[in-house]
Residue, then its C-alpha position, 0 to 999 in steps of 0.5 A: x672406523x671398522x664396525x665390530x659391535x654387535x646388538x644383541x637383544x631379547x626378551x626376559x627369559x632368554x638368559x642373555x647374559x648367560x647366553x653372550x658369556x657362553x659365546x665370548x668364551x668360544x671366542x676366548x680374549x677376543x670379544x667382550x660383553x656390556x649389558x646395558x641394563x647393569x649400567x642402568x643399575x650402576x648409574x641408579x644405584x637401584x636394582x633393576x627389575x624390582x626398583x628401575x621397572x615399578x617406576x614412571x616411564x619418564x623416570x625410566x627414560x632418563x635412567x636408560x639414556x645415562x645408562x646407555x651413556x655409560x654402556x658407550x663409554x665402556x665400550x670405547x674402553x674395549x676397542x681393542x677387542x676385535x669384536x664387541x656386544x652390547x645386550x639391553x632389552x628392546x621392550x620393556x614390560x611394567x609390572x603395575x600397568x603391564x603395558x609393552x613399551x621402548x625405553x630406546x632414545x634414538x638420537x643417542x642410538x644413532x651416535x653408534x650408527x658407525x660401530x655397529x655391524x648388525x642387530x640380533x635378537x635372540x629367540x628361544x621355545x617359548x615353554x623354556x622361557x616360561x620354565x626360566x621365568x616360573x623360577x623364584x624371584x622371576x616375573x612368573x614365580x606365582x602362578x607356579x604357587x597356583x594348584x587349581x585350574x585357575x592356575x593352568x588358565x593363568x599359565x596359558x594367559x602368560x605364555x600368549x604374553x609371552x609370544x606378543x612380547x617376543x614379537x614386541x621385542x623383534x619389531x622394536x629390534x627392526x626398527x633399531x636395524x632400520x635407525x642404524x642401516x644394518x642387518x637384523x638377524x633373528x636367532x634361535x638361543x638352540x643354535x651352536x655359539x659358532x653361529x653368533x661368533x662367526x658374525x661378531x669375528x666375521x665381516x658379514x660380506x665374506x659370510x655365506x648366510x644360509x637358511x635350511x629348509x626340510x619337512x616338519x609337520x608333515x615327520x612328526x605327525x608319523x614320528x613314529x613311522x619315520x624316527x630317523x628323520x630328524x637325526x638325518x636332517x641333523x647329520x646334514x646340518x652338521x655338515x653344513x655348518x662345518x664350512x668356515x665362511x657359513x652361518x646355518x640358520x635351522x628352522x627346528x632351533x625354535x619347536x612349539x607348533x604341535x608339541x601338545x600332548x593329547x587325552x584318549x579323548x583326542x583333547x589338548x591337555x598341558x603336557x609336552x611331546x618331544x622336540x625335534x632334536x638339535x644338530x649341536x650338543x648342548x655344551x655347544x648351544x648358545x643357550x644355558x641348559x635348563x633348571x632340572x625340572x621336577x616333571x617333563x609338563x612343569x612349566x604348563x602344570x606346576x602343580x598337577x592340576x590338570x591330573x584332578x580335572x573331569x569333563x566340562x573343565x578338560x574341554x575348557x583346558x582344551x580350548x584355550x591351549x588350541x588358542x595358544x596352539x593358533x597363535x603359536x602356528x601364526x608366528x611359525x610363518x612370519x618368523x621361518x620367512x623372516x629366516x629367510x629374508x636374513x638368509x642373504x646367500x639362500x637356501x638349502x632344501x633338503x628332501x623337500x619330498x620326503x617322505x612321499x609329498x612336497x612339503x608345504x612348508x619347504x616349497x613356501x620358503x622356496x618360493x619366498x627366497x626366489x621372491x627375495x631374489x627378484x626383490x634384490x636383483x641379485x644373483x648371490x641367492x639362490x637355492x639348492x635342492x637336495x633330494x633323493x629319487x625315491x623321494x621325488x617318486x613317491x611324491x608323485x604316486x602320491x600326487x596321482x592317487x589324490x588326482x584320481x580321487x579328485x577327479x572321480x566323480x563323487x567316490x565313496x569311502x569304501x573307493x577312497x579306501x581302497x585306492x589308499x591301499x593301492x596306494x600303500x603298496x605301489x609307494x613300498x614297490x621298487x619297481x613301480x617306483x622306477x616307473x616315476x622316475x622318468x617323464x615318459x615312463x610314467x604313462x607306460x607304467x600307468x597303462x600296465x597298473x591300469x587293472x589293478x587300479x580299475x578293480x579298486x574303482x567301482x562298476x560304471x565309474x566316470x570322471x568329472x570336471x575333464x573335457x570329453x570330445x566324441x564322435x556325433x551320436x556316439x554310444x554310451x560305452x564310446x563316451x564312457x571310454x573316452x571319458x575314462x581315457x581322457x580322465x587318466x591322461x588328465x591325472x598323469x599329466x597333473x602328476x607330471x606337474x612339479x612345482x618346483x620347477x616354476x622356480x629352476x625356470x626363474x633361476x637361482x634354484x639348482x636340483x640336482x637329481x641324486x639316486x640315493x641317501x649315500x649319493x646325496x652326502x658324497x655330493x652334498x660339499x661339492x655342491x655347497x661350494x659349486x652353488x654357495x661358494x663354501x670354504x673349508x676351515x683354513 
């Protein structure tokens, strides 16, 4: 038998039915829909959240097996349909005890384990979860009745709940991919309905599933010196994405981390900055637009509390959203590796560089792929890197100040400062920038700059931590010469340094050197079908 069912699960305030109806109809006449907890209430007669949830777990437990019973029936009634969804809860959440737990029975689950193709389990920014459940008749429809500051304490308490349910919800989804031997694929609601679509229509082999690596912390702590980016990393995705045999997961379909707004003060308070913008138009997301809310910060402040609040209690406001803030940053790696992981034709990395410095997070994804590489002995991943010159020569004019600085022996702040400065103006600088570009010019480039970058260092400067050989019984002024050479010969060395290249060495990963932003997207489909295999729609 052919599998074409696909599992689809989420947590509350996902708006799966919503989500699933936005795909089928992208797929029109060609998938249909059952969502298991509806079978729940057919077979119960009673309403799901307010009757079938308040009562006891064994009670639960037959229920979702007749349920289930019937969600399957269904389904064997629409087997002409060329693909199938089957949507239900993984975690439930009682409304009494507020304990986590699965209704799942596995023995009846594993009876699909021959239609099933793979398990989804659909994500979606937390603050628009919350925005969903403060709604009338949702689980959170209270709190936004609160107008005190207990009221953005509460707030805070259910956004963290609602982060360990969704943890919850695509550990419980694991273990039902592991039960049924098939992939699991965590996706973000802000992806294009094509994402979800061409999974479900598509066998899985014949798919390139692809993951898209690009800087972002390091963007939106300068948004304002670098507005552009985003929309640029969006113009790419698109590209990307347009192959007809590619699902494109992207990083930024999820936005939580670093989004609070700040005081003049520099305290966290209940507000929202701007998210990263997404490659598709919204009629295009597999996600629902948003109820228009009356202000931009609603879902952490319903009532404008925050706005009355002095002192003692803004400090206390802002602790608990850097606890939130913590715990947000603790998931952002554990998901964009599992991105990864699911991921099973690599990555493309686009301007890891940009603008001036490696990205953390793009060369931690890097190196995870190339770790999942090794792991599956296969050569299908792999990684291609697209970069831009200027990108890879300022990252290293970068690299050489912070090496200089490190190697000074204690620089003062008024050196820190001025090399900095230097910094600044040799990075704007197209010519010291052609200096970068090739190994055995930087050292050239260096000595010509090196009076520049001697009046920026204090009289009788040294280095530390490099080893200096000199003649016995030399001179101060010999060993000081030596030790100012061999300290400069060590930073540019470092500088050199890339790395990047421990993982070209291992193979999978393909960098090819691109002169500009034009050169890079005239390039960039031939390289996606050179490396990845990539096909234009028929």
């Amino acid at each position: 038998m052919t599998k074409k069912t696909v599992l689809v699960c989420g947590q509350p305030g996902i708006a799966v039915r919503h989500c699933l109806r936005r795909v089928v109809e992208s797929i029109p006449g060609a998938a249909h829909a059952v969502f298991l907890e509806d079978k729940m209430q057919e077979v119960s007669g009673r309403e799901f959240r307010s009757a079938i949830l308040d009562s006891c777990l064994r009670e639960q437990y037959a229920i979702w097996g007749q349920g289930f019973e019937a969600a399957v029936t269904e389904l064997r009634k629409q087997e002409k349909h060329p693909a199938t969804f089957l949507s239900f809860h993984a975690v439930y959440h009682h409304p009494r005890t507020r304990d986590f737990y699965c209704p799942i029975d596995p023995r009846r689950l594993q009876r699909l384990e021959d239609r099933v193709k793979c398990v989804v389990v659909l994500v979606d920014d937390i603050f628009d979860i919350y925005s969903r459940l403060l709604q009338p008749n949702e689980i959170y429809h209270e709190t936004s009745q609160q107008a005190s500051v207990e009221g953005l304490f509460a707030g805070v308490g259910n956004l963290l709940e609602i982060l360990q349910w969704r943890q919850h919800e695509i550990a419980a989804s694991r273990w039902i991919s592991m039960l049924l031997g098939v992939p699991l694929v965590v996706l973000a609601t802000k992806h294009n309905v094509r994402t979800l679509a061409r999974m479900a229509t598509r066998r899985l082999d014949q798919l390139r599933l692809l993951y898209l690596s690009h800087p972002i912390t390091s963007i939106r702590k300068q948004s304002a010196r670098y507005p552009d980016f985003p929309g640029e990393v969006d113009e790419f995705a698109r590209r990307v994405s347009r192959f007809d045999n590619v699902v494109l997961f992207e990083p930024a379909a999820i936005d939580e981390f670093g989004r609070f707004g700040r005081t003049e003060r520099g305290l966290l308070k209940p507000s929202l900055t701007m998210r990263w913008s997404l490659s598709s138009a919204q009629h295009e997301t597999i996600a629902p637009p948003l109820q228009a809310a009356p202000r931009a910060d609603w879902c952490l402040d319903p009532q404008s509390a925050y706005a009355s609040q002095k002192g003692a209690a803004q400090h206390e406001v802002h602790r608990l959203l850097r606890l939130l803030e913590d715990q947000i940053g603790v998931q952002v790696g554990s998901r964009d590796f599992t991105l990864v992981e699911q991921a099973t034709s690599g990555v493309v990395a686009y301007r890891p560089y940009y603008p001036d410095i490696l990205s953390s997070g793009a060369w931690q994804e890097l190196d995870h792929n190339n770790a999942m590489r090794r792991l599956e002995g296969a050569t299908r991943r792999k990684c291609l890197v697209v970069s831009v010159d200027d990108d890879y020569c300022r990252n290293r004019i970068t690299k050489f100040f912070s090496r200089l600085q490190m190697y000074l022996d204690i620089p003062s702040e008024k050196t820190e400062q001025r090399l900095q400065e230097l910094c600044a103006r040799w990075l704007a600088d197209g010519d010291i920038l052609g200096g970068f570009r090739v190994d055995q010019d930087l050292h050239r480039t260096v000595e010509r700059r090196l009076p520049e970058i001697e009046a920026a260092l204090p009289n009788g400067y040294k280095f530390r931590k490099v080893a200096v050989t000199t003649p016995l019984g030399g001179t101060a002024q010999a060993i000081g010469r030596a030790n100012r050479q061999e300290g400069f010969a060590t930073v540019c060395r470092e500088t050199l340094e890339d790395d990047i290249k421990s993982l070209v060495v291992q193979g999978g990963v393909y960098r090819p050197r691109l002169d500009s932003r034009a050169s890079l997207l005239g390039e960039a489909d031939a390289l996606l079908k050179s490396v990845f295999g990539v096909k234009e729609a028929a």
